[in-house]
C-alpha positions as CSV (number, residue, x, y, z in Angstrom):
1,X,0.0,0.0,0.0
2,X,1.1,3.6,-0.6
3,X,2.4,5.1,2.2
4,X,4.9,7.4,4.0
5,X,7.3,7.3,6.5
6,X,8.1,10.3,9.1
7,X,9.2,11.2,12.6
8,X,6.1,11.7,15.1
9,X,8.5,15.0,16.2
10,X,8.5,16.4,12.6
11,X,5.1,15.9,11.5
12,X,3.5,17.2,14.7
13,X,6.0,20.2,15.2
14,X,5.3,21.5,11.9
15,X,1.4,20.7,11.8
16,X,1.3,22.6,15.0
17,X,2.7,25.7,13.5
18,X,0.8,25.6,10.6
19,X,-2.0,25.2,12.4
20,X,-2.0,29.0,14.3
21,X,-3.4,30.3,10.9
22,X,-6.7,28.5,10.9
23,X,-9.2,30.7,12.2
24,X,-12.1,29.3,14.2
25,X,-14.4,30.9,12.0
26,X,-13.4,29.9,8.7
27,X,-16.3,30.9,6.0
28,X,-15.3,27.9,3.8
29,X,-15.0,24.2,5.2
30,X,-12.2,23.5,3.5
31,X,-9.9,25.4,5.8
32,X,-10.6,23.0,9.1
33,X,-8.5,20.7,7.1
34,X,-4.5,20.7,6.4
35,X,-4.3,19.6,2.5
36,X,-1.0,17.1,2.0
37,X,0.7,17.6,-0.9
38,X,3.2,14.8,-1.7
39,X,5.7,16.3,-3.7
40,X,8.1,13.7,-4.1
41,X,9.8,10.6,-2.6
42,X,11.0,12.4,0.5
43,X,9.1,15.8,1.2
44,X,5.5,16.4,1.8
45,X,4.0,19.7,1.9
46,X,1.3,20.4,4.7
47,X,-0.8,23.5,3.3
48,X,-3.2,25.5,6.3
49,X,-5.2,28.4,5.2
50,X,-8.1,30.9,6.3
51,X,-9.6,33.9,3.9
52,X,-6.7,36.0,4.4
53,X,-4.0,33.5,3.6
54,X,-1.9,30.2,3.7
55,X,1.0,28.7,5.6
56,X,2.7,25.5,4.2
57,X,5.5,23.3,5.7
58,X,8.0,21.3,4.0
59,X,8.1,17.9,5.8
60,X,11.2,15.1,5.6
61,X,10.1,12.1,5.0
62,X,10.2,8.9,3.0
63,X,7.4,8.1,0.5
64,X,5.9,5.4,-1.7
65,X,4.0,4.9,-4.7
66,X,2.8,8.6,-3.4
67,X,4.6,11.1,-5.4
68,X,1.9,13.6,-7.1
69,X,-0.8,12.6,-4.5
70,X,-2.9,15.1,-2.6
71,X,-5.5,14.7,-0.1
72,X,-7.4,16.4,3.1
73,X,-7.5,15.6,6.8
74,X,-9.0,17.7,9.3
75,X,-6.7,19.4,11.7
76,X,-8.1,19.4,15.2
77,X,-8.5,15.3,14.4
78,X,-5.0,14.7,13.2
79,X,-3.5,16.8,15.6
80,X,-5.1,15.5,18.8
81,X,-4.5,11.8,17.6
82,X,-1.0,12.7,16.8
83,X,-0.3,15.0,20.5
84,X,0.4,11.9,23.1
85,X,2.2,9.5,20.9
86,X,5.9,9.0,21.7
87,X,8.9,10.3,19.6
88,X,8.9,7.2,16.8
89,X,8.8,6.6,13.1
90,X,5.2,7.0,11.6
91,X,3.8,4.6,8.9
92,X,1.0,6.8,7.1
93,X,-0.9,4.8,4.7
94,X,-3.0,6.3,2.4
95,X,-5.6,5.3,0.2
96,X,-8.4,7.2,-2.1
97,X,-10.5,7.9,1.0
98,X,-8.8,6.9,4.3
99,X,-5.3,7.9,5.8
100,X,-4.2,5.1,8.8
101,X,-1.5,6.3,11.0
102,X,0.4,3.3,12.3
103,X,2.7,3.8,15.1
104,X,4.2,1.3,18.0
105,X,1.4,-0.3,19.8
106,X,-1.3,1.0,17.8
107,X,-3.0,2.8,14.7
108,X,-5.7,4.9,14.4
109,X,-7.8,5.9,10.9
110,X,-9.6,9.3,9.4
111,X,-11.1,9.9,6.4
112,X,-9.3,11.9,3.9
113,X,-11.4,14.4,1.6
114,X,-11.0,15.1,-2.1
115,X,-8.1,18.1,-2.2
116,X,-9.4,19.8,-5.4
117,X,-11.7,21.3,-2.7
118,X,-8.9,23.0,-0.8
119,X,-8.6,27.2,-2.6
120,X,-5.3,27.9,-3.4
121,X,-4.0,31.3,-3.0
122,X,-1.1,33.1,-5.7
123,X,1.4,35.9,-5.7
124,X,-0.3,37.7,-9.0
125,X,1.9,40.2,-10.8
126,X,4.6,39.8,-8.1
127,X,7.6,42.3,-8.3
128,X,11.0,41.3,-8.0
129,X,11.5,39.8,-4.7
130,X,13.6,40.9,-2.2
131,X,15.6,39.6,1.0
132,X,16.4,40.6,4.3
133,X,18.1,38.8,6.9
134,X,16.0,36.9,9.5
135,X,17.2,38.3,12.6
136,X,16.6,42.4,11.5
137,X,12.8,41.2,10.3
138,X,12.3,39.3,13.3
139,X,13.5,42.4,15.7
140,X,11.2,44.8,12.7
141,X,8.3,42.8,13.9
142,X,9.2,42.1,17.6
143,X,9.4,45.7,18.7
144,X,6.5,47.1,16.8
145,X,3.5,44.5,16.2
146,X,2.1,45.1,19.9
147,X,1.0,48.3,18.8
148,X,-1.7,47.3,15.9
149,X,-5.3,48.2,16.7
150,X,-8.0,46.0,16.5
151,X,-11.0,48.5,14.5
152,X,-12.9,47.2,12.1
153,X,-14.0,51.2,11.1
154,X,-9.5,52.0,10.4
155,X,-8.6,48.6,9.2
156,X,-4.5,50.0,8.0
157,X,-3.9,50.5,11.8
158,X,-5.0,46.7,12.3
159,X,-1.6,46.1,10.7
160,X,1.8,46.3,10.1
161,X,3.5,48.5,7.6
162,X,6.3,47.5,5.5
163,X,8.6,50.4,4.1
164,X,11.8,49.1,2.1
165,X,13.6,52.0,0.7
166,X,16.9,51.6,-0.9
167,X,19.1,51.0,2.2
168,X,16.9,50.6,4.9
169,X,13.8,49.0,5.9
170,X,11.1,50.5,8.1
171,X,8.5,48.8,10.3
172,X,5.9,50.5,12.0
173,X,2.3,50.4,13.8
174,X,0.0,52.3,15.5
175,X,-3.2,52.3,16.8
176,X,-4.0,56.5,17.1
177,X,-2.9,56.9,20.2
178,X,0.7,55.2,20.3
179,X,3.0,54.3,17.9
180,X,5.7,51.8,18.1
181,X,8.9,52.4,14.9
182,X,11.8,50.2,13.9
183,X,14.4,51.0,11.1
184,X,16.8,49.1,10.2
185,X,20.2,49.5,7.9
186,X,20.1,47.0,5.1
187,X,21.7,46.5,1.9
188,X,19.4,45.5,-0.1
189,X,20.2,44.6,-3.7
190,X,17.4,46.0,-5.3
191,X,17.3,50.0,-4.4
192,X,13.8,50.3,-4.9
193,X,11.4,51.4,-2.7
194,X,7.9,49.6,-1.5
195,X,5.5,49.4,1.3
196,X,2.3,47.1,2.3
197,X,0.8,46.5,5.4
198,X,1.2,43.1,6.5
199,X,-2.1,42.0,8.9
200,X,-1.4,42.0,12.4
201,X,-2.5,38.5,12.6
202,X,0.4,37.7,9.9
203,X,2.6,39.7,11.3
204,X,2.3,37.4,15.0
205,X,2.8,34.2,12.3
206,X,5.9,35.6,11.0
207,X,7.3,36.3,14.5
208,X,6.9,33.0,15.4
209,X,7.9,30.9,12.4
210,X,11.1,33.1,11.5
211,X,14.9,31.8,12.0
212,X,17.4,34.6,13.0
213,X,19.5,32.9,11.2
214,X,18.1,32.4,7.5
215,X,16.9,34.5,5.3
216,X,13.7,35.7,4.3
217,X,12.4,36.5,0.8
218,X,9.8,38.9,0.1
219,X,7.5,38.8,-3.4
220,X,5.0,41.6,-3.7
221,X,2.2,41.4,-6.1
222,X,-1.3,43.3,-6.7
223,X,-3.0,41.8,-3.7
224,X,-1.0,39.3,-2.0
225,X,2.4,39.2,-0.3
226,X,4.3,36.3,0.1
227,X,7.0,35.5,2.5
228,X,9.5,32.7,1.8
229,X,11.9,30.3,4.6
230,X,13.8,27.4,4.5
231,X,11.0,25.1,5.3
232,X,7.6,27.7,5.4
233,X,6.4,29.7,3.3
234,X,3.1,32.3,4.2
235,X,1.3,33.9,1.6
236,X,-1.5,36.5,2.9
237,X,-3.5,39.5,1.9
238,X,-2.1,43.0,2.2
239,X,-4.5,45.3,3.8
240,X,-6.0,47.3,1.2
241,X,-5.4,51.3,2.0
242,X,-2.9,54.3,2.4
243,X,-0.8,54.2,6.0
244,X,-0.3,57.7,7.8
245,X,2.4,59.4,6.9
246,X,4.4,58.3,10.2
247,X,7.2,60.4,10.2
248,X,5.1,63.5,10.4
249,X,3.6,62.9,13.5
250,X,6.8,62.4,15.5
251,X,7.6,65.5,16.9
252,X,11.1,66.7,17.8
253,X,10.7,67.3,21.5
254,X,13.4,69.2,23.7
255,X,12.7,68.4,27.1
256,X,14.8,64.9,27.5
257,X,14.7,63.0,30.4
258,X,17.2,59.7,30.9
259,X,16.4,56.9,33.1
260,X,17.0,53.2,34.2
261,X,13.4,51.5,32.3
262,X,13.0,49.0,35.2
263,X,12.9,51.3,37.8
264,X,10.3,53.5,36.2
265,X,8.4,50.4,34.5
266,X,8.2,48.9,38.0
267,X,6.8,52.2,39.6
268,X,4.4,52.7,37.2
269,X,2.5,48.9,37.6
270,X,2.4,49.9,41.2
271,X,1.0,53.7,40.8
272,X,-1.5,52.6,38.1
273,X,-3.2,50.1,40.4
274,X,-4.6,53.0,42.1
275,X,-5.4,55.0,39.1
276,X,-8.7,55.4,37.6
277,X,-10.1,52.2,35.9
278,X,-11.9,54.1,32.9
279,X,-8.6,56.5,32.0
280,X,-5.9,54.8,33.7
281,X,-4.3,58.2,33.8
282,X,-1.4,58.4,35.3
283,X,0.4,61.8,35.9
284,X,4.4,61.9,35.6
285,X,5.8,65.2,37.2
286,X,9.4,65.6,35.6
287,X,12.0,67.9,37.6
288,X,15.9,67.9,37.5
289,X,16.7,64.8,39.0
290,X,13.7,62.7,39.6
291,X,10.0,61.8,37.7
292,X,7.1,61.9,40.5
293,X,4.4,59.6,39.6
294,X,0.9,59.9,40.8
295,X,-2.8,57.7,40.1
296,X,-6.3,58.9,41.3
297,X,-9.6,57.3,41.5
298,X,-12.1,59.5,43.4
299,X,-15.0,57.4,42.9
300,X,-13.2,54.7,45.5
301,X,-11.0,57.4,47.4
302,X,-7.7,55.7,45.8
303,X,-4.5,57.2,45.3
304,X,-0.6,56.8,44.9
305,X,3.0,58.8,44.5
306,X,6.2,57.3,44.1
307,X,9.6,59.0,42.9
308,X,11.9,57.7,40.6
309,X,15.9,59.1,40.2
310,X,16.4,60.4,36.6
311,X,19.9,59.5,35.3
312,X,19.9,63.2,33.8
313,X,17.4,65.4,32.7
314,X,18.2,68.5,29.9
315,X,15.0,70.3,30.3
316,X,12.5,72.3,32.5
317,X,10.0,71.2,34.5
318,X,7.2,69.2,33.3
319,X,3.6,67.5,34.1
320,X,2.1,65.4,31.9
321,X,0.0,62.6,31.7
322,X,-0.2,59.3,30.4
323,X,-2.5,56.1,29.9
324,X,-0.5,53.9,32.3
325,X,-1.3,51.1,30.6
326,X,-0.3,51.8,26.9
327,X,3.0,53.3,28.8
328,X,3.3,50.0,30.0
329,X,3.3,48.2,26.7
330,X,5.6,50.6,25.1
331,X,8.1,50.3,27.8
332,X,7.7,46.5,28.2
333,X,9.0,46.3,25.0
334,X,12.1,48.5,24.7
335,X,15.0,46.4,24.7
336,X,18.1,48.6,26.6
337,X,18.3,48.8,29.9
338,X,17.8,52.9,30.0
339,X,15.2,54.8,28.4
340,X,15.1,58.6,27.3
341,X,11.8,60.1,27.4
342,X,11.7,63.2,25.8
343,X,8.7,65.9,25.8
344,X,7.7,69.5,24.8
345,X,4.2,70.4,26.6
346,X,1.3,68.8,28.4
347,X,-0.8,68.6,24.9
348,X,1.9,66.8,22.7
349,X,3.2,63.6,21.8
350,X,5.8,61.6,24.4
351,X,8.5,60.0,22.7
352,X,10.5,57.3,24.2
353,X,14.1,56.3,22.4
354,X,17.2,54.3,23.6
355,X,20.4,55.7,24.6
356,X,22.9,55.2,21.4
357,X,20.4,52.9,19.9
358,X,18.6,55.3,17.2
359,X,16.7,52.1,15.6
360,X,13.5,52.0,17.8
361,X,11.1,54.9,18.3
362,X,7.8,55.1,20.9
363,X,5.4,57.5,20.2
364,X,2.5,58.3,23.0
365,X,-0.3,61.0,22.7
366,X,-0.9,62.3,25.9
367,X,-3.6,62.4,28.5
368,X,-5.8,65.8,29.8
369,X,-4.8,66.0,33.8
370,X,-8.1,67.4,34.4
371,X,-10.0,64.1,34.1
């Protein structure tokens, strides 16, 4: 009987990861299946999809009497039959309408569905691709992808924007009220420019799936991006619309406050407990050597201070307030032990950057103190 031979490791590793693109409300049935594509005598392709795109895996293994075949099986099945078994050599056999996995001390059987069902999704008119190295996309969409929104009325700031210009490549997100950028130095073959907005759900994929070390190659084309590995490859949907123009909105503030992140990051989770619940405003008082933090909620008679010692400070004295929460997330995710915060008035943006790190830039819209 045709069949194929593969590690239990490889085959569930792989279907696993695939798997995180299958949304739980898929419009078309076919996508609560992975479709096997049996390529040749030792690799199989696992394809996994939803509306907005498709993951596939390249899988080692050994197969017979197989090569051209293509079938279904449905994912939540094959992956909990698969989950327990042991590290071991798997005997698939496959025939028109069943797949039985055999393994040590046991088998078990599902029925496999016609693959000519499965919709496959293609790069059209794709430009010349390009390629960056792993490790400077993965820290692109590391440091920025926590900042998407989630509005269905502003669907561009549900994503992440792409800009590749001839030396450099730009990764940014916002959701209106912060911003979160990361450029990086690259020399790129091809010196021309292009930009898309790569989904935020895409852009968590990516982050996951991506090797520091390899490289990743980039095909644009009308509608879809695709994004190519070693072993995956994810093609998706750009979202359709024109992104902010980013760099206008980050102002060049002169106040400029240094500080150790940990100490302030650790002050603030404690301040904003008592803050209010419906703003959680939190008011940062800036003066030559320290930050004075300070959270209100009148409706339960709640409140907090705490200090924290600037490093330096090259500015005058400052209040200003912040959503606690969002500050949070920005700082969470800067990766240098200090912080400079940097500020002009009460009404404009905060901008948080790292000392002789010019790569990452925070952008926070500020909060009335008169709530």
């Amino acid at each position: 009987m045709a069949h194929i031979i593969v590690s239990k490791t490889e085959l569930y590793s792989k279907l696993s990861i695939v798997s995180k693109i299958i949304s739980g409300k898929n419009t078309l049935p076919a996508y609560d299946n992975f479709l096997f594509e049996v390529d040749n005598d030792s690799l199989v392709k696992v394809i996994a999809g939803e509306d907005g795109g498709q993951l596939s895996a390249n899988i080692d293994c050994t197969a017979e009497n197989l090569s051209g075949t293509s079938f279904m099986l449905n994912a939540k099945t094959i992956l909990d039959g698969l989950k327990d078994i042991p590290e071991q050599p798997l005997k698939i056999e496959v025939d028109t309408k069943t797949v039985c996995v055999r393994y040590s001390n046991g088998r078990f059987e599902m029925a496999a569905y016609d693959s000519s069902e499965y919709p496959k999704i293609a790069i059209n008119s794709p430009e010349p691709p390009y390629s960056i190295l792993g490790s400077k996309f993965l820290s692109g969409l590391r440091q920025v992808q926590f900042c998407c929104a989630n509005d269905e009325l502003r669907p561009v700031m549900n994503g992440v924007f792409l800009d590749k210009e001839s030396d450099r490549i730009t990764f940014v997100a916002t959701d209106g009220s912060s911003l979160a950028l990361y450029e990086e130095k690259v020399d790129f073959q091809r010196k021309d420019k292009s930009s898309f907005i790569l989904p935020g759900k895409m852009a968590r994929i990516l982050s996951k799936i991506t090797s520091a070390a390899e490289d990743v190659l980039i095909s644009i084309g009308s509608d879809n991006v695709s994004f190519e590995f070693a072993s995956f490859v994810l093609i998706c949907r750009m979202v359709e619309g024109r992104y902010p123009n980013y760099r206008s909105v980050i102002p060049d503030n002169q106040n400029k406050a240094r500080l150790a992140k940990d100490s302030l990051l650790s002050a603030l989770k404690r301040v904003s407990v008592f803050s209010s619940t419906s703003s959680s405003l939190v008011i940062l008082k800036f003066d030559s050597n320290k930050i004075t933090l300070s959270g209100r909620d009148y409706a339960f008679s709640y409140s907090a201070e705490e200090s924290v010692d600037l490093i330096s400070y090259d500015g005058s004295k400052i209040e200003i307030g912040f959503n606690s929460n969002k500050l949070i997330d920005l700082l969470s995710n800067v990766p240098t032990e200090e912080v400079i915060i940097s500020l002009n008035d009460p009404s404009r943006a905060g901008v948080i950057t790292c000392p002789d790190e010019s790569s990452i830039t925070y952008l926070l819209m500020p909060l009335s103190i008169n709530q």
